[in-house]
C-alpha positions in Angstrom: 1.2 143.5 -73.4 3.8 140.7 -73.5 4.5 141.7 -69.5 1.1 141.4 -69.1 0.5 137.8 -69.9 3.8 136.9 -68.8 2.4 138.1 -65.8 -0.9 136.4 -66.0 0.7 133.1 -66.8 2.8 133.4 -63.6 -0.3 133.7 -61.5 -2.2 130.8 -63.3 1.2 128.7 -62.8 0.8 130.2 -59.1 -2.8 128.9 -58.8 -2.5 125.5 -60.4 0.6 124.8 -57.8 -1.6 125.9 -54.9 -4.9 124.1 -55.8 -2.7 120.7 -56.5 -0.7 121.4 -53.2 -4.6 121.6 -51.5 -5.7 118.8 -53.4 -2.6 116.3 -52.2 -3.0 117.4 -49.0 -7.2 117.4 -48.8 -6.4 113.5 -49.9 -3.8 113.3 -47.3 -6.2 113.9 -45.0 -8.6 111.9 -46.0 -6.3 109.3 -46.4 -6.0 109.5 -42.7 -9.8 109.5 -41.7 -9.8 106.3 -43.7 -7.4 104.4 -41.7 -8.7 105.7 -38.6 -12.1 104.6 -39.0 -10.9 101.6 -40.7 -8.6 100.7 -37.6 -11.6 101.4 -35.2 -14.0 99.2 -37.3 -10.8 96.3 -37.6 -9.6 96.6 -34.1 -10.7 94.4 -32.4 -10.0 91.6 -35.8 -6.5 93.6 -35.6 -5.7 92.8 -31.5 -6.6 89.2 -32.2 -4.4 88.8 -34.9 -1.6 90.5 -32.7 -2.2 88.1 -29.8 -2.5 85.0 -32.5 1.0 86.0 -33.8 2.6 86.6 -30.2 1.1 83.3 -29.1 3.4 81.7 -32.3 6.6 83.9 -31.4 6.1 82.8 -27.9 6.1 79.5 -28.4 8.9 79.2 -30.7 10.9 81.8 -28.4 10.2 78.9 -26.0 11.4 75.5 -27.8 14.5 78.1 -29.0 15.5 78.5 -25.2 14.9 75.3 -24.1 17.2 73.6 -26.9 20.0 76.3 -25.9 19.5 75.8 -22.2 19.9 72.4 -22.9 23.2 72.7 -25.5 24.7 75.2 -22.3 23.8 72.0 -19.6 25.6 69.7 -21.4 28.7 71.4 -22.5 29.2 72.4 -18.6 28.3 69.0 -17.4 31.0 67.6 -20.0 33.6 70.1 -18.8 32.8 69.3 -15.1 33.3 65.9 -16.1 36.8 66.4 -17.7 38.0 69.1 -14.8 37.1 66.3 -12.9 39.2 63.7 -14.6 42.0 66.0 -14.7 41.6 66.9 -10.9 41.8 63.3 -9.9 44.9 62.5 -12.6 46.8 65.4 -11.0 46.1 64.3 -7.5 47.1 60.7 -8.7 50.4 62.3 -10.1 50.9 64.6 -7.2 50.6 61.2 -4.5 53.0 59.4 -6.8 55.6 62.3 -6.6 55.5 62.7 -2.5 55.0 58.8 -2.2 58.6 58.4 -3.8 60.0 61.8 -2.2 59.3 60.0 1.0 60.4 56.9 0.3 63.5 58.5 -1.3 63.7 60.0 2.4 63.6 57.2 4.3 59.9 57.7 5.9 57.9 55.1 5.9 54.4 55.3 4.8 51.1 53.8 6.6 51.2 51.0 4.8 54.9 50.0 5.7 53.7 51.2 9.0 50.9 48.3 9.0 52.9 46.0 7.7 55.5 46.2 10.4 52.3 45.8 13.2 51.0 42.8 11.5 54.8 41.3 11.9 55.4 42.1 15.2 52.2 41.1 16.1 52.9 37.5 14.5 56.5 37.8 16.1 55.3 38.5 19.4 52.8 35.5 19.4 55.8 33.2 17.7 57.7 33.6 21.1 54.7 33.3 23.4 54.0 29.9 22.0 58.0 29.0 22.2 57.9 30.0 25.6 55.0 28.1 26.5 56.0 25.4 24.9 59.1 25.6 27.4 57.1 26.1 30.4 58.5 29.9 31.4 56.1 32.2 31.7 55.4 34.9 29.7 55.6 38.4 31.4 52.7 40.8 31.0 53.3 43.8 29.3 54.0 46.2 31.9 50.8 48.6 32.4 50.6 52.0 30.7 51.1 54.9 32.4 48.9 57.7 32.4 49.7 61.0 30.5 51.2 63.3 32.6 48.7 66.3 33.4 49.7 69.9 32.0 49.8 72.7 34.8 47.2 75.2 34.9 48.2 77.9 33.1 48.4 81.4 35.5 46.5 83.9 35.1 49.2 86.9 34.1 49.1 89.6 37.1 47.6 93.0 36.1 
């Protein structure tokens, strides 16, 4: 007899765990019916509300990229600025260094090159006016010849 209501206590234990397990999931469901006829009667509510808080993300997404955009501008146009200034100070250096390699040399540059025009220039009119003042005549600078011409080039027999 002691079988037997071990036995019957079993199958009531058996019972109780399947009716709760039907309950849970009869609620479950349920559960779910609610939400779904609670998101179709809401939906329409719900979709504004989503479009109200993507309006808000948008526009703060926005004012976000702008500043950054404008951070990025600066800090390129500040190290164009100082590429810049360090271009034109190497250049400067660089000028200095051939400038007294050639003078070092012996060549002389366009300005000493100028200079030497301007003073043979004054030079040449110094002696016209002495010369005048003597009464000789000053001679023309003889007239420049023309470049001589290149040959034709032949054509190379086949």
């Amino acid at each position: 007899m002691a079988k037997q209501i071990k036995r019957k206590s079993v199958i009531n234990t058996k019972q109780i765990a399947a009716k709760a397990i039907t309950d849970s999931a009869q609620q479950i469901w349920q559960a779910g019916l609610g939400a779904f006829a609670r998101a179709q009667q809401e939906g329409g509510r719900f979709f504004e509300q989503l479009v109200q808080q993507g309006k808000k993300l948008e526009s703060t997404t926005r004012q976000v990229a702008e500043t950054a955009m404008k951070t990025v501008k600066k800090q390129a146009a500040d190290t164009v600025d100082d590429a810049t200034g360090r271009w034109d100070k190497l250049e400067q250096v660089f000028e200095e260094r051939v400038s007294r390699s050639l003078n070092k040399l012996g060549v002389l540059t366009a300005k000493d090159v100028d200079q030497l025009t301007r003073k043979v220039a004054d030079l040449n009119d110094s002696v016209r006016a002495l010369m005048a003042k003597q009464g000789v005549k000053a001679k023309k600078a003889p007239a420049r010849k023309p470049a001589a011409k290149r040959p034709a080039r032949r054509k190379a027999a086949k």
